[in-house]
C-alpha positions in Angstrom: 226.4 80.4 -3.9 228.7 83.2 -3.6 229.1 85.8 -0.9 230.4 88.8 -0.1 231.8 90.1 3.3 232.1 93.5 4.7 234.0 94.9 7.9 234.4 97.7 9.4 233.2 100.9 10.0 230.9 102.3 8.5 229.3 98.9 7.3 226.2 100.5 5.7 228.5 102.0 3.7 230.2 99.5 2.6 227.4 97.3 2.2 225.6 99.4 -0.2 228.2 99.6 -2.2 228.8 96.6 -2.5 225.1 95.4 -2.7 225.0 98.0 -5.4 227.7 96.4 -7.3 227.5 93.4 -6.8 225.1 91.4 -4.6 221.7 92.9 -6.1 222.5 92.8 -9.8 224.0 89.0 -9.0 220.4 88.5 -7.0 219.9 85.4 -9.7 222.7 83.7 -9.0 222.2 83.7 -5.2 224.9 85.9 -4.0 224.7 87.1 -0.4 226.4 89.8 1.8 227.7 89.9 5.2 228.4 93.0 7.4 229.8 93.0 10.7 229.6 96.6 13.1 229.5 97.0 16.9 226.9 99.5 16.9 223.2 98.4 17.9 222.2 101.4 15.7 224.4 101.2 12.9 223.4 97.0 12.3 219.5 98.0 12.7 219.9 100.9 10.0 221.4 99.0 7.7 218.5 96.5 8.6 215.8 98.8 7.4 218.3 100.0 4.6 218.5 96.6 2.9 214.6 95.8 3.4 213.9 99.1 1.9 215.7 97.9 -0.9 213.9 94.2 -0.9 217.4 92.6 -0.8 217.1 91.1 3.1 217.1 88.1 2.6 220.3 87.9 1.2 221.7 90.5 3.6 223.4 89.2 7.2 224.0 92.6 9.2 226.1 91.1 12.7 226.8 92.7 15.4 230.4 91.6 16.2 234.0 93.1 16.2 235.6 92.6 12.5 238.5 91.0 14.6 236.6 88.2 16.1 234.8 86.7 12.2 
């Protein structure tokens, strides 16, 4: 239902936070987060990072500039 986007550097920072805060503890209610980096590296961290923490498949890591979402 509802989602939550993040941009900008770092995005695995961001998106834990606000996975932490938001989209795992609203896991129920079908929340969802989007983070958008231009690093390979960075996006495939945060990959592993959010299957570590079983919450993938409601986790969209893109590799994009912020600018062009």
């Amino acid at each position: 239902m509802g989602g939550v986007a993040c941009d900008g550097p770092p995005p695995l920072r961001s998106a834990s936070a606000v996975l932490q805060r938001t989209a795992k503890p609203a896991a129920g209610s079908g929340a969802s987060l989007t983070s958008v980096t231009i690093s390979k590296e960075q996006a495939n961290y945060a990959r592993q990072r959010m299957a570590t923490a079983g919450v993938d498949d409601r986790v969209e890591i893109r590799i994009e500039d912020y600018r062009d979402v």
